[in-house]
Backbone as JSON Lines, residues from 0, in Angstrom:
{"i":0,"aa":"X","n":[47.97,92.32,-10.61],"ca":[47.24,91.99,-9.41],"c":[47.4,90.5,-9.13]}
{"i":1,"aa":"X","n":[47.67,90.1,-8.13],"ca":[48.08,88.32,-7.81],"c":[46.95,87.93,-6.86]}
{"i":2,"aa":"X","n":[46.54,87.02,-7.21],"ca":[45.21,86.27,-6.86],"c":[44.81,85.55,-5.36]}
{"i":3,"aa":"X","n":[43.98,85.86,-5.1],"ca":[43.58,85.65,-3.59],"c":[43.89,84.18,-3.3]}
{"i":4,"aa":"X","n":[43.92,83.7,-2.08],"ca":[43.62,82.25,-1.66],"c":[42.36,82.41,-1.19]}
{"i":5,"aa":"X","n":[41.24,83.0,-1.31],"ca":[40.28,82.64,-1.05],"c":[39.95,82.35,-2.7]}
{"i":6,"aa":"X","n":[40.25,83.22,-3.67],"ca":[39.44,82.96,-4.8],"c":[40.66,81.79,-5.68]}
{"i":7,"aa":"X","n":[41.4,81.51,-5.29],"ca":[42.32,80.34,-5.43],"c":[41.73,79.04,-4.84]}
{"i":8,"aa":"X","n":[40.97,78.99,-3.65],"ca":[40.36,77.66,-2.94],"c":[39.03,77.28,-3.54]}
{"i":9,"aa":"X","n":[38.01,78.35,-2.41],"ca":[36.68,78.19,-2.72],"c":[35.77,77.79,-3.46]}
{"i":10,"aa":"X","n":[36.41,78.82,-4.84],"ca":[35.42,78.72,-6.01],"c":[35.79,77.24,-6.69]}
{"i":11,"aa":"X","n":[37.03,77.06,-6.47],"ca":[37.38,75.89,-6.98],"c":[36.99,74.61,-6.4]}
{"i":12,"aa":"X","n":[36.69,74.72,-5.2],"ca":[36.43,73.52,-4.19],"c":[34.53,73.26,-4.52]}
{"i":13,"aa":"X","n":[34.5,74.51,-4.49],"ca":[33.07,74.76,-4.96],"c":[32.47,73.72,-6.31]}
{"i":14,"aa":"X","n":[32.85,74.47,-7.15],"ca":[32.49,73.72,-8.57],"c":[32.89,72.26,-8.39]}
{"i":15,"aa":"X","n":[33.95,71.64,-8.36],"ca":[34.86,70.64,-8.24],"c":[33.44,69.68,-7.18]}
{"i":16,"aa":"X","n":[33.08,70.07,-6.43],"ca":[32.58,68.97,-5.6],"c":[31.38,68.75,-5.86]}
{"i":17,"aa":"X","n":[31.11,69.78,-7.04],"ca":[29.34,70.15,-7.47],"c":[29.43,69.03,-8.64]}
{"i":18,"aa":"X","n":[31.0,69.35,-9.21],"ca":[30.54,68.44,-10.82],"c":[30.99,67.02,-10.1]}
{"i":19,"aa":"X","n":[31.74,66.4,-8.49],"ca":[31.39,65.61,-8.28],"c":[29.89,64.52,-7.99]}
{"i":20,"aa":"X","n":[29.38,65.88,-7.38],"ca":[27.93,65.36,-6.64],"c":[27.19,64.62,-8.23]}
{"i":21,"aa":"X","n":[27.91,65.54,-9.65],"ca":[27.07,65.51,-10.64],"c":[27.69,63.9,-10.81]}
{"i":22,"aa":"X","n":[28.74,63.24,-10.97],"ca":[29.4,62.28,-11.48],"c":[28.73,61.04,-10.77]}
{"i":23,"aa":"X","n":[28.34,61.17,-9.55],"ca":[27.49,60.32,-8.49],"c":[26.26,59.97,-9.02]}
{"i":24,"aa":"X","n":[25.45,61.19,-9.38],"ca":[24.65,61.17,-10.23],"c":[24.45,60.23,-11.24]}
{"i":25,"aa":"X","n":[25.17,60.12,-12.12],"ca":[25.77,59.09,-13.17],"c":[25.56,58.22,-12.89]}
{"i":26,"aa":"X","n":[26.54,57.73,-11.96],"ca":[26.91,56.38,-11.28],"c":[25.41,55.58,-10.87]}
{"i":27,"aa":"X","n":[24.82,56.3,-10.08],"ca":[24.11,56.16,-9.64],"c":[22.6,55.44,-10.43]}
{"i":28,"aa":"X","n":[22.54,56.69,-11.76],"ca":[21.36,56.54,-12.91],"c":[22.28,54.76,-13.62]}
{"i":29,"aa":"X","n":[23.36,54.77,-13.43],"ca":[23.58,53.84,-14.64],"c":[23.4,52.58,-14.03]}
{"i":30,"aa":"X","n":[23.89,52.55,-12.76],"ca":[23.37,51.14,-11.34],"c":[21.69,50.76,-12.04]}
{"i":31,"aa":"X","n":[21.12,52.19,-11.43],"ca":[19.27,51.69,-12.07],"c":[19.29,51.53,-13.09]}
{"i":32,"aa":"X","n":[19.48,52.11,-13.93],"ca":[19.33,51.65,-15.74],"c":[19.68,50.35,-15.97]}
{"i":33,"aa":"X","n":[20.85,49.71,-15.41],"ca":[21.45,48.35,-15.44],"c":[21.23,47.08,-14.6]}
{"i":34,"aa":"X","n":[20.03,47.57,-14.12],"ca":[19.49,46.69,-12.87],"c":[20.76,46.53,-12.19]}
{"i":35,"aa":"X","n":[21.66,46.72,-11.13],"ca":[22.72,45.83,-10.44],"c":[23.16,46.93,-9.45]}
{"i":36,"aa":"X","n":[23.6,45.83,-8.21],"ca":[23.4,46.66,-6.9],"c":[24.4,48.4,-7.24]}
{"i":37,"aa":"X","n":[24.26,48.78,-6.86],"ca":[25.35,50.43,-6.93],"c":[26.34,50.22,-5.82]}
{"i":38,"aa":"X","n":[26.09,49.1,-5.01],"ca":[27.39,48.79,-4.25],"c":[28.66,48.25,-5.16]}
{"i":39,"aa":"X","n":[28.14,47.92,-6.23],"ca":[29.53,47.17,-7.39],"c":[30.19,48.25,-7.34]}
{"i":40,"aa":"X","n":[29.71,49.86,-7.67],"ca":[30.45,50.67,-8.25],"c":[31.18,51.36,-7.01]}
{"i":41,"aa":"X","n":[30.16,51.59,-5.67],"ca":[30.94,52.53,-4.61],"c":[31.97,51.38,-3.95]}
{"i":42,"aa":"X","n":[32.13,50.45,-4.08],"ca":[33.18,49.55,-3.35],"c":[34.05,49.01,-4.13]}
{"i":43,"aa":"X","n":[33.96,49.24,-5.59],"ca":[34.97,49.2,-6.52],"c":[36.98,49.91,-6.46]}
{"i":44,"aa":"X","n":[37.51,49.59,-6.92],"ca":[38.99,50.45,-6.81],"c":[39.52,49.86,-8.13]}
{"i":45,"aa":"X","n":[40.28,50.86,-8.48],"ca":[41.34,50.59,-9.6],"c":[42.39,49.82,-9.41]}
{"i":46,"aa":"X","n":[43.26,49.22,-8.45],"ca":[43.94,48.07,-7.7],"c":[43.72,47.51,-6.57]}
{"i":47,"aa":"X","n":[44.51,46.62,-6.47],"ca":[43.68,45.85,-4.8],"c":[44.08,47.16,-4.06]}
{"i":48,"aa":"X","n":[45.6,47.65,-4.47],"ca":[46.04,48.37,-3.33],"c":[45.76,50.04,-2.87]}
{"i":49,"aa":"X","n":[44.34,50.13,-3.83],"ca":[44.38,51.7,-3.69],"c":[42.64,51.81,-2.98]}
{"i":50,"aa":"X","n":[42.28,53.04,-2.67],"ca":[40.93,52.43,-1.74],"c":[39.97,52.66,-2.87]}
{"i":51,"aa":"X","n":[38.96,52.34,-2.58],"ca":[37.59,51.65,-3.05],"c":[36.53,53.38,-3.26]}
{"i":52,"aa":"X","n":[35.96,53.56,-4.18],"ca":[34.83,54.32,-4.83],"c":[34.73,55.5,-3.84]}
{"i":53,"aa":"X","n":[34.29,54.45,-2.92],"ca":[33.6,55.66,-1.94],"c":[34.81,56.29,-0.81]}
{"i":54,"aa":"X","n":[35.73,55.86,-0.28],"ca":[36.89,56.61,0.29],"c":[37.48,58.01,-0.34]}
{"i":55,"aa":"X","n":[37.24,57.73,-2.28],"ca":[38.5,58.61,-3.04],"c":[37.29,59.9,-2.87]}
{"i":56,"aa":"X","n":[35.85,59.9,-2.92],"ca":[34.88,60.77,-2.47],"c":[35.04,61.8,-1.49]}
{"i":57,"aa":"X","n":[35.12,60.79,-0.27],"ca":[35.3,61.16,1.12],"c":[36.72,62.01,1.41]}
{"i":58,"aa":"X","n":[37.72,61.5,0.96],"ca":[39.04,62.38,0.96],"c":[38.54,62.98,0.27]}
{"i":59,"aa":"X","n":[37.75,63.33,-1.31],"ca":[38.37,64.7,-1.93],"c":[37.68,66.3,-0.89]}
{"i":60,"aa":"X","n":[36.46,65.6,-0.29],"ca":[35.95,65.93,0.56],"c":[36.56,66.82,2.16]}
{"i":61,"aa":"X","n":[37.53,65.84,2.52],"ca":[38.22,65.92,3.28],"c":[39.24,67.37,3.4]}
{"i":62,"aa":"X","n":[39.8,66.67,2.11],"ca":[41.0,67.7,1.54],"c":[40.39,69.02,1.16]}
{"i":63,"aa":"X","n":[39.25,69.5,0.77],"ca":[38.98,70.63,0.82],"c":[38.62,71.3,2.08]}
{"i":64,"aa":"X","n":[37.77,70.65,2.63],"ca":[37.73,71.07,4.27],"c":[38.86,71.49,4.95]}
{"i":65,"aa":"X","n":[39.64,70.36,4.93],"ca":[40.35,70.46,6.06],"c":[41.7,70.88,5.26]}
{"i":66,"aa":"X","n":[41.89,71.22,4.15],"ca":[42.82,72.42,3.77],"c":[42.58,74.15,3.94]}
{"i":67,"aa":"X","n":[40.84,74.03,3.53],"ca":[40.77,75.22,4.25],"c":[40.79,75.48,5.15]}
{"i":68,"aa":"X","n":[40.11,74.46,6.29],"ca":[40.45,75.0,7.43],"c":[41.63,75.6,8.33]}
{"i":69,"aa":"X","n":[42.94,74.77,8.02],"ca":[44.25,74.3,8.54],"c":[45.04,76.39,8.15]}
{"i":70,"aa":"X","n":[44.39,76.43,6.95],"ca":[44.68,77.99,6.15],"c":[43.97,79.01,7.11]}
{"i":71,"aa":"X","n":[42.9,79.13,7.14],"ca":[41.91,79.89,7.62],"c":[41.87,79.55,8.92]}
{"i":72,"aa":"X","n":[42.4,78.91,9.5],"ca":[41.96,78.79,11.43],"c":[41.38,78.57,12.15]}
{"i":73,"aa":"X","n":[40.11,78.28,11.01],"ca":[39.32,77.84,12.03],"c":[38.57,76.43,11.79]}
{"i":74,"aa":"X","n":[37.69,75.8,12.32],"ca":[37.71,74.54,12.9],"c":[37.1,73.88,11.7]}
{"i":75,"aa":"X","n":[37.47,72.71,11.42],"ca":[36.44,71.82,10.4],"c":[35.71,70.78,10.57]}
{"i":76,"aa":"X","n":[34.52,71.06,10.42],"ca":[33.55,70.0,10.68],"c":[34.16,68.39,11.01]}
{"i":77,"aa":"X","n":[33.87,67.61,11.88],"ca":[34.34,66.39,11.86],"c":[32.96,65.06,10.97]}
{"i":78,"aa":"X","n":[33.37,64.26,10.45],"ca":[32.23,63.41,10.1],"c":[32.78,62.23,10.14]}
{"i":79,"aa":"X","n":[31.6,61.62,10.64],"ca":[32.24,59.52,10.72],"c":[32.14,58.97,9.77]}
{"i":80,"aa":"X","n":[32.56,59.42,8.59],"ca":[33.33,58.72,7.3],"c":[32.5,57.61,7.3]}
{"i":81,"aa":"X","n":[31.16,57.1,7.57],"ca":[30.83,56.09,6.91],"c":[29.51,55.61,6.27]}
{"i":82,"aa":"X","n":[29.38,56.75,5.32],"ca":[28.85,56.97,4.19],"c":[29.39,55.68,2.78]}
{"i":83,"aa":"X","n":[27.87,54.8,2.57],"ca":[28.26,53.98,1.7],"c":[27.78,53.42,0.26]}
{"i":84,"aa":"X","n":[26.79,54.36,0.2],"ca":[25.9,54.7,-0.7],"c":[25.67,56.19,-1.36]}
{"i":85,"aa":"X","n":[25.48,55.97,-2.75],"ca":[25.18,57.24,-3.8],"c":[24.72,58.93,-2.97]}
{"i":86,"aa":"X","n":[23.4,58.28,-2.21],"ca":[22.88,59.4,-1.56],"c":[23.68,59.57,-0.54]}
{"i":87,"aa":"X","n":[24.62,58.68,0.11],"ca":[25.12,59.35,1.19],"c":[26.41,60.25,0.83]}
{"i":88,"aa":"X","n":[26.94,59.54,-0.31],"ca":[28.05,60.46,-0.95],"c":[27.78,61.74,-0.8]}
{"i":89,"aa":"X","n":[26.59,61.71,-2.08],"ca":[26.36,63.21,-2.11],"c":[25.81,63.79,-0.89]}
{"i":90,"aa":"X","n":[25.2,63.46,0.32],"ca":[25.02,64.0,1.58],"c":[26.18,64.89,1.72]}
{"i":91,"aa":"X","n":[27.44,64.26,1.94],"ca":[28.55,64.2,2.54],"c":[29.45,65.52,1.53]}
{"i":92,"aa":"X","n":[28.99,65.19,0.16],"ca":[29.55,66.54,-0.62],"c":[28.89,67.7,-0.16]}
{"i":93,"aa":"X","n":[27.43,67.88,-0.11],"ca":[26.7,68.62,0.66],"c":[27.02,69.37,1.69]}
{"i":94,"aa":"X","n":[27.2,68.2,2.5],"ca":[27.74,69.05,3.92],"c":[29.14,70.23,3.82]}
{"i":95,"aa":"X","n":[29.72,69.32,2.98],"ca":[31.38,69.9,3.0],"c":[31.22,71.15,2.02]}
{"i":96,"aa":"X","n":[30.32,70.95,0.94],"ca":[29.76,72.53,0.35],"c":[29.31,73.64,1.26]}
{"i":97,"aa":"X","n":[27.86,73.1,2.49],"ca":[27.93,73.58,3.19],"c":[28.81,74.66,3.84]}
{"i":98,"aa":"X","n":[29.27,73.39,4.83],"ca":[30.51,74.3,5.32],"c":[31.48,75.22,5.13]}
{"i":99,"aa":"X","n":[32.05,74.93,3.93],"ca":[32.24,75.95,2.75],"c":[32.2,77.06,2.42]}
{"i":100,"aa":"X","n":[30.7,77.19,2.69],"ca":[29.79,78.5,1.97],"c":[29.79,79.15,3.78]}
{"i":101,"aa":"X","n":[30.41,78.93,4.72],"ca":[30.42,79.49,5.98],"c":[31.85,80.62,5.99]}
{"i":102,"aa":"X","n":[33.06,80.33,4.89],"ca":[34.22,80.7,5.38],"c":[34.16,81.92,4.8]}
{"i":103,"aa":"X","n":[34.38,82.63,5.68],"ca":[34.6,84.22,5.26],"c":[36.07,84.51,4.07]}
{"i":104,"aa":"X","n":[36.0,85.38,3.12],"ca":[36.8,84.66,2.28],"c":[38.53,85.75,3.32]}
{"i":105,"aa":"X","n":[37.78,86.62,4.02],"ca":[39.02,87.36,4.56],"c":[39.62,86.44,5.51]}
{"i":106,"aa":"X","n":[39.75,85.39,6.65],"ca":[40.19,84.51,6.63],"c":[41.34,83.49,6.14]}
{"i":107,"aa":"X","n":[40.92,83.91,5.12],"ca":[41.84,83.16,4.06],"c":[42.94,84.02,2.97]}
{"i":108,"aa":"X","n":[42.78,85.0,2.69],"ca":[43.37,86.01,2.25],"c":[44.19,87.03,3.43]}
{"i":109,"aa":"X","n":[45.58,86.57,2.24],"ca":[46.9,87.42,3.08],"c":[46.96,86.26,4.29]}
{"i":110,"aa":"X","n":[46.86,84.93,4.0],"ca":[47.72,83.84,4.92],"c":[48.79,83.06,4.17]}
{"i":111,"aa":"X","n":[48.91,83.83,2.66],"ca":[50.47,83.05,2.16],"c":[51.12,82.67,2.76]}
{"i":112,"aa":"X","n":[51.71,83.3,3.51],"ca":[53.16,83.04,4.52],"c":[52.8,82.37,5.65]}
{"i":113,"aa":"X","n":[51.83,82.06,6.3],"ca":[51.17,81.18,7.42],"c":[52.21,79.73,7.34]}
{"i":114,"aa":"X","n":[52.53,79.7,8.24],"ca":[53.02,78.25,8.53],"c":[51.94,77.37,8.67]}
{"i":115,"aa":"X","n":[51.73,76.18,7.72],"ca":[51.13,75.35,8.37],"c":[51.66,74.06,8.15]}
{"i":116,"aa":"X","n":[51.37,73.38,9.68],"ca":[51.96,71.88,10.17],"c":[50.5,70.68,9.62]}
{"i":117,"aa":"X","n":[50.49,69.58,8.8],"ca":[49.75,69.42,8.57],"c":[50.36,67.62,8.95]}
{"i":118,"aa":"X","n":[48.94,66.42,8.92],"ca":[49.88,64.83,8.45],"c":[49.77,64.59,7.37]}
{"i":119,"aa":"X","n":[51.08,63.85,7.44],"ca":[51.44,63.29,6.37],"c":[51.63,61.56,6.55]}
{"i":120,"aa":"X","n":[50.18,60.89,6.21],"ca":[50.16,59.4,6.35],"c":[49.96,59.68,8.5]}
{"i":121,"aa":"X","n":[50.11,58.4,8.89],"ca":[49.73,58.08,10.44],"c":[50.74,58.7,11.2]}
{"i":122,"aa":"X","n":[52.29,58.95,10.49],"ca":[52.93,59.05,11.69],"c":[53.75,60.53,11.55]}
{"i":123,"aa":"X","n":[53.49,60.84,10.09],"ca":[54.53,62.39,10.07],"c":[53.98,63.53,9.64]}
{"i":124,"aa":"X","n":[54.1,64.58,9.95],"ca":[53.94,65.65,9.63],"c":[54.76,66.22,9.23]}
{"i":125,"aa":"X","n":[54.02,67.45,7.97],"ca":[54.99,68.17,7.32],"c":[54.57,69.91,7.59]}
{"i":126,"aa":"X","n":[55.25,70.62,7.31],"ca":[55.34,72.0,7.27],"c":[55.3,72.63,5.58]}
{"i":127,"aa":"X","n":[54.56,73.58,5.35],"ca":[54.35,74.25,4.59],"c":[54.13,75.87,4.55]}
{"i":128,"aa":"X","n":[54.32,76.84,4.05],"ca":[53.88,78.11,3.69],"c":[52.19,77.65,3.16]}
{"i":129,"aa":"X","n":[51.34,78.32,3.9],"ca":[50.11,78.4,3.07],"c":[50.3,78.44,1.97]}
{"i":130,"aa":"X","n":[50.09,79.09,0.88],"ca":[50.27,79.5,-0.37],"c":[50.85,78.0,-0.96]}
{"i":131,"aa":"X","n":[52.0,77.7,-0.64],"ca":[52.7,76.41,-0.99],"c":[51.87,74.99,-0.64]}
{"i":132,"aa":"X","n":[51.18,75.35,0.39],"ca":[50.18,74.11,1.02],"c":[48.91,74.06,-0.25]}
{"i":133,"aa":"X","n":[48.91,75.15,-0.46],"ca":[47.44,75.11,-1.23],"c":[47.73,74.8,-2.36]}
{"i":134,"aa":"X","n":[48.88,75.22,-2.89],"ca":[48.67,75.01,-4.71],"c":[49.69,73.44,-4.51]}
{"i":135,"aa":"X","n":[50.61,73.29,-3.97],"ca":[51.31,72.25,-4.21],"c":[50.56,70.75,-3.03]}
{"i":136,"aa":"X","n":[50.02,70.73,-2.44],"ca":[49.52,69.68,-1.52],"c":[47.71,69.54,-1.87]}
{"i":137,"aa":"X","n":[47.19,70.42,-1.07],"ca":[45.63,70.47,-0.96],"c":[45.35,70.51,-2.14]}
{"i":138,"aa":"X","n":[45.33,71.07,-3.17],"ca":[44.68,70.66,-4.59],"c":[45.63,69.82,-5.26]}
{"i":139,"aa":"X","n":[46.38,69.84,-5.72],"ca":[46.68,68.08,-6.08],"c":[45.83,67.27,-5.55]}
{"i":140,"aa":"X","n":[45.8,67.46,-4.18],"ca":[45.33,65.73,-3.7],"c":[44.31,65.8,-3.82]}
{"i":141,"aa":"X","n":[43.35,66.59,-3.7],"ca":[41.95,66.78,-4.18],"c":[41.6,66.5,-4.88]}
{"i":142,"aa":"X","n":[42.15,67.09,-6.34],"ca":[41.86,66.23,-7.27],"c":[42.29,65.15,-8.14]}
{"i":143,"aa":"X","n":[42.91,64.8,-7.39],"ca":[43.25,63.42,-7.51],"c":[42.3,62.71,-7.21]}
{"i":144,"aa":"X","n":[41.9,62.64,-6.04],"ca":[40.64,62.12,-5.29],"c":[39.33,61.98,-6.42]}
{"i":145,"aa":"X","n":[39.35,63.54,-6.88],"ca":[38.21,63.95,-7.37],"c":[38.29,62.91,-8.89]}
{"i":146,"aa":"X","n":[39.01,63.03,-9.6],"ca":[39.16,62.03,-10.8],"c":[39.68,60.75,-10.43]}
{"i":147,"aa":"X","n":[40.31,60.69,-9.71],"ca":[40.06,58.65,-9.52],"c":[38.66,58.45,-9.3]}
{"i":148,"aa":"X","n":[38.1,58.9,-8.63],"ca":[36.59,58.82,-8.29],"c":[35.85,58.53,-9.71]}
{"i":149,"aa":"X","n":[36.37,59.88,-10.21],"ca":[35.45,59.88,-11.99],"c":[36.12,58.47,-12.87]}
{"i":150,"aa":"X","n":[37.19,57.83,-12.92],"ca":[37.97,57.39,-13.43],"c":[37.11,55.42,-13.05]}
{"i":151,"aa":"X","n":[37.25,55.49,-11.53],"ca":[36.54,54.21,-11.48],"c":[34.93,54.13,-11.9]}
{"i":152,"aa":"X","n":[33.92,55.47,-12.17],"ca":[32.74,54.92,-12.35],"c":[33.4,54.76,-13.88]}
{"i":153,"aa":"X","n":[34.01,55.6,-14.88],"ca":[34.23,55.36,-15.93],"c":[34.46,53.94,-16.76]}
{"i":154,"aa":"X","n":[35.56,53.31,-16.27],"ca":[36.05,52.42,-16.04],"c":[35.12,51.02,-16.07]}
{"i":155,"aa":"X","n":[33.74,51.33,-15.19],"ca":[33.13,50.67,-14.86],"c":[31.82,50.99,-15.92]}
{"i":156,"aa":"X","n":[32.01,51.88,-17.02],"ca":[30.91,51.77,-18.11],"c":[29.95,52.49,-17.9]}
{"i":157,"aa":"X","n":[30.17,53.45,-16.71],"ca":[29.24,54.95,-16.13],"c":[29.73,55.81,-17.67]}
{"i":158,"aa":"X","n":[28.49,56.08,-18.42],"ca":[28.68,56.73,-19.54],"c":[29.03,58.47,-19.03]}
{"i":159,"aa":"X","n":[30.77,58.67,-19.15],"ca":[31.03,60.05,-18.63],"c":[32.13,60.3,-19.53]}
{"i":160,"aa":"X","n":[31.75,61.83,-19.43],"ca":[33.19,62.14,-20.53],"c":[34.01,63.52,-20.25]}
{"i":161,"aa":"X","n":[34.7,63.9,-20.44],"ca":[35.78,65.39,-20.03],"c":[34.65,66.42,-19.54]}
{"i":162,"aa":"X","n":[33.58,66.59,-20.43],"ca":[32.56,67.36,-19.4],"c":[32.15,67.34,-18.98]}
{"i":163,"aa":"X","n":[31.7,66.23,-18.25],"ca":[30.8,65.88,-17.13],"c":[32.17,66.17,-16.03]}
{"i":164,"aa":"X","n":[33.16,65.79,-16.2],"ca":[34.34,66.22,-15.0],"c":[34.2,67.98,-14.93]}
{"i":165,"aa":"X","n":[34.54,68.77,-16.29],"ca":[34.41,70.01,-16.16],"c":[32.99,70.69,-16.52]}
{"i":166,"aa":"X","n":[32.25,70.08,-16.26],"ca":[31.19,70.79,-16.5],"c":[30.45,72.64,-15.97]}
{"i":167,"aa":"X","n":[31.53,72.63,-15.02],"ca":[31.47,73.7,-14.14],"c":[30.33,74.01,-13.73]}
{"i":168,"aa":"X","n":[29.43,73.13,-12.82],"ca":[28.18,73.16,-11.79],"c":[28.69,73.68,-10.97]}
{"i":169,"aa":"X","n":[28.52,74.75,-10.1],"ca":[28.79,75.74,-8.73],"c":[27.41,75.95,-8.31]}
């Protein structure tokens, strides 16, 4: 039996943004525990040249939305990205859980072969097979997102470890 893209996305987008909301959490308790603003940690980045705490959030965010959507057809929430604080993070995971918990999983199942045109950076777009969009593009980058995220509170002495990333909160 070969495995749905709904139960290939969802559940995964699901948990993944839950044990984010949890990692915020962290971040968040260790700011108060340490007296010092929690802006150190959400405006933080691992090089000058890569973005800052709260962006790698917002994309992983992004990338689940708007991979499912692009699959499934139908529309994805828009948000003004400017969320800059702990609670607004997790607002913002919220919502995109939300939304989420709206997609019918038939939708999404039996769109392997779906063409989809997606961007790539400001000026190009690429083409993909669903199926190929999802396992090789949309989750990569997700979680990528999702562990640089974990990686800079780490980094920054947010006491976290392999299970707090997999903790599997859904």
């Amino acid at each position: 039996m070969s495995i749905s893209m709904s139960s290939a996305s969802l559940p995964i987008f699901k948990t993944m943004l839950a044990n984010l909301a949890h990692l915020l959490d962290k971040g968040q308790a260790h700011a108060e525990v340490r007296k010092f603003d929690a802006a150190a940690l959400t405006t933080f980045r691992l090089a000058p040249d890569m973005l800052p705490f709260t962006r790698q959030v917002l994309i992983a965010c992004d990338a689940a939305k708007n991979g499912v959507a692009r699959i499934s057809g139908m529309e994805a929430p828009r948000f003004e990205d400017n969320e800059s604080t702990f609670p607004e993070l997790k607002a913002r995971i919220q919502k995109t859980l939300d939304w989420l918990a709206t997609v019918p999983a038939g939708k999404l199942d039996g769109t392997e072969d779906k063409e989809i045109t997606f961007p790539v950076g400001r000026e190009a777009t690429r083409t993909m097979k669903a199926e190929a969009y999802l396992k090789h593009w949309v989750l990569p980058n997700f979680f990528f997102h999702v562990t640089t995220a974990y990686a800079i509170l780490r980094h920054n002495g947010v006491e976290l470890g392999k299970g707090d990333y997999l903790m599997g909160k859904a």
